[in-house]
N, C-alpha and C positions, 0 to 999 in steps of 0.2 A: 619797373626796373629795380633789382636790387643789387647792391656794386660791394666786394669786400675783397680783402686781401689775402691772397694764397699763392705760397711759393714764390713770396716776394714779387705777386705780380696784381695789379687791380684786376677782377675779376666781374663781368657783367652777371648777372644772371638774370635773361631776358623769360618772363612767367607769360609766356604764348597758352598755356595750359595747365589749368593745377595738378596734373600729375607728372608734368615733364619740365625741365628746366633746363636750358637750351646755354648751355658753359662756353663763350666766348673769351680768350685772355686778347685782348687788345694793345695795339700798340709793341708787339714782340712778333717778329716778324722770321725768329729761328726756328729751324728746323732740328730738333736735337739730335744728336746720332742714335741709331736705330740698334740694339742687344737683340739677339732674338733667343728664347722660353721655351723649351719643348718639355711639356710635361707629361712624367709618366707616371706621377704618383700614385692613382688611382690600384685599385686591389684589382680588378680585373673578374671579381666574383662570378659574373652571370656568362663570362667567358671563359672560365674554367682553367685559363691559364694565361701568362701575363702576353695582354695587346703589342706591348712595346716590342716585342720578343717575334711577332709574325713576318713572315719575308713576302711583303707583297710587291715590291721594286728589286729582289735580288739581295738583297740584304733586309738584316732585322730593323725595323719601322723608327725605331728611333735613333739610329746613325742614319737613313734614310733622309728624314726629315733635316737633320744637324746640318747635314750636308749640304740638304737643298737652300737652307736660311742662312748657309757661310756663303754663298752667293752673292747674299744685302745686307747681309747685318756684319759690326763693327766685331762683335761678341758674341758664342753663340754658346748657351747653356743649357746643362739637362736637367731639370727639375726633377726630385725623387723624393722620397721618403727618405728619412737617415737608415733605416734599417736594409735598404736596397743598397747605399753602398756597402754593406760585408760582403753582400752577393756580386757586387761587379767587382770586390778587391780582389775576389777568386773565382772570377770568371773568366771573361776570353779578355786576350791581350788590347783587342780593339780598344775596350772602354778606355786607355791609358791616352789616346786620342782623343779625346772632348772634355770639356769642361764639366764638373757638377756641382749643382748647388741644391742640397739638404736643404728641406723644408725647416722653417724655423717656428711653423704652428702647427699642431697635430692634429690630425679627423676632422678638418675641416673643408676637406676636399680642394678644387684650384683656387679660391682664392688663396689659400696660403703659400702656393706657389707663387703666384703674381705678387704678394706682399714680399714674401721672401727677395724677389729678384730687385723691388724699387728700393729697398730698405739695404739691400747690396749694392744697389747703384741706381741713385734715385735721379741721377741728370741724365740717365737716358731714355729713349722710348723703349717699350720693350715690343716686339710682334711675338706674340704668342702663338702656340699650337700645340694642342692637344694630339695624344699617340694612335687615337684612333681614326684618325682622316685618311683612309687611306687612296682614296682620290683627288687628297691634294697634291698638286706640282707646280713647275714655275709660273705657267699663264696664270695661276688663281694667285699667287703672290705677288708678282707685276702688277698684278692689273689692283689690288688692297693696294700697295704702296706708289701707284700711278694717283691713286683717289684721296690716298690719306691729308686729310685736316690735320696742322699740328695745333692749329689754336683749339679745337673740340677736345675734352677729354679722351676719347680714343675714336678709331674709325673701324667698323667691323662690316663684314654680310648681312645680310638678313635671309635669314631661315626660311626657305620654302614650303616648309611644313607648317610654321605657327607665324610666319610674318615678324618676328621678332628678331632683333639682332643676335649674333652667334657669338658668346665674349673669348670663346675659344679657340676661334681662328680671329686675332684682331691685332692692332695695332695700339697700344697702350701710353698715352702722352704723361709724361711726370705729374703734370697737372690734376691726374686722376688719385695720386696716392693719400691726399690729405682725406678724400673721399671716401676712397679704399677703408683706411684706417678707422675712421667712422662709423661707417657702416659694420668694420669686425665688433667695434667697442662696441655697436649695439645689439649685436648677435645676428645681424643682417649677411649674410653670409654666401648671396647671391651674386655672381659677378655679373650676371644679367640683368640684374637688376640696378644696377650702377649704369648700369648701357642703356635703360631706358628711362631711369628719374632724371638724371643727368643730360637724355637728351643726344649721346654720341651719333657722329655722323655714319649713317646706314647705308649702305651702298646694295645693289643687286649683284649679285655673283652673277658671272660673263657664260657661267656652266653651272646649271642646277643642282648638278651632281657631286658638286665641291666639297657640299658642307654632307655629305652622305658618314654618318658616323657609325661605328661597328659594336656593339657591347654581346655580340652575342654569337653561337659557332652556325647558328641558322643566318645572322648577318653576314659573316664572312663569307660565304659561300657565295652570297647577292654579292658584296661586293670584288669577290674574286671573280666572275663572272662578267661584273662592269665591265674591273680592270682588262680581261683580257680582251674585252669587246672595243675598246680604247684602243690596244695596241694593234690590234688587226686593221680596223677604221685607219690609222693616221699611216 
């Protein structure tokens, strides 16, 4: 047991494993209020045009998402690149509807998005999502926020493909930023990898399909396909 203090709160950390360490805050029994993070910073390279931009619910993907996390969250914000907002100040009227928040670290992919958001508002949890899920909807977000740990650094899925937790559809506890910041100071740049030294509580997605992600116009076509196989089924 090694016990020290972060975010004004004693901190266990129970070493069940030398490569995982298991962040219990004890004795704090709140629940922080829940922001919710849609990020859409990424370039979109191997996709040839920007993901956030695809209408796979009827609208483009990331008012989509906004929408569905104004549902549970207090706050709901769009992650971007600074350079993306010129493009929505002279784009469609919608963008004047949502929140955005410019990244504050450059090329360093989502973490700087998730540091950007706790660093904007570091007494909330954030639930994050990335713009290319496009088989996420309410039941996969109930059922994350049905499971969520607030004492755990955050509470995410775990990945069907590799067994590992997903840091990009997850739920992000304040607790986790001091960590956060750490890991950028040391060039560690992996938000997955915070999800697993750390220990964060892993949960099974309820639908294998949840965490199905797109980078690519041969993905989209699978997952357009899913989708409409989804809508015919229910």
């Amino acid at each position: 047991m090694e016990a020290f203090q972060i975010c004004g709160k004693i901190c266990i950390f129970n070493k069940i494993d030398p490569l995982k360490t298991i962040m219990i805050i004890p004795n704090d029994n709140r629940t922080h209020p829940l922001n919710g993070l849609v990020l859409i910073g990424g370039r979109s390279q191997r996709m040839g045009s920007p993901k956030e931009k695809i209408k796979w619910h009827g609208k483009e993907q990331v008012y989509y998402l906004a929408d569905l996390l104004r549902n549970y969250c207090k706050d709901v914000y769009i992650s971007c690149r600074p350079e993306q907002l010129d493009e929505i100040a002279v784009g469609k009227k919608m963008a004047s509807n949502y929140a955005w928040l410019p990244d504050r670290y450059k090329d360093i992919g989502p973490m700087g998005g998730i540091l950007t958001a706790f660093e904007f508002q570091s007494e909330q949890a954030w639930l994050v999502v990335a713009c290319d899920l496009p088989i996420l909807g309410p039941e996969a977000v109930d059922y994350l926020i049905q499971k969520r740990d607030p004492r755990r650094i955050a509470t995410a899925f775990i990945s069907s493909k590799d067994n590992l937790p997903e840091p990009l559809f997850a739920i992000w506890e304040p607790y986790s930023l001091p960590i956060i910041q750490q890991m950028f100071a040391q060039n560690r740049l992996s938000p997955r990898q915070v999800l697993i030294e750390y220990y964060a509580l892993c949960v099974q997605a309820p639908d294998l399909q949840t965490l199905t992600n797109v980078n690519t116009p041969t993905e989209a076509k699978i997952a357009e396909a899913m989708i409409t196989k989804k809508s015919q089924s229910s």
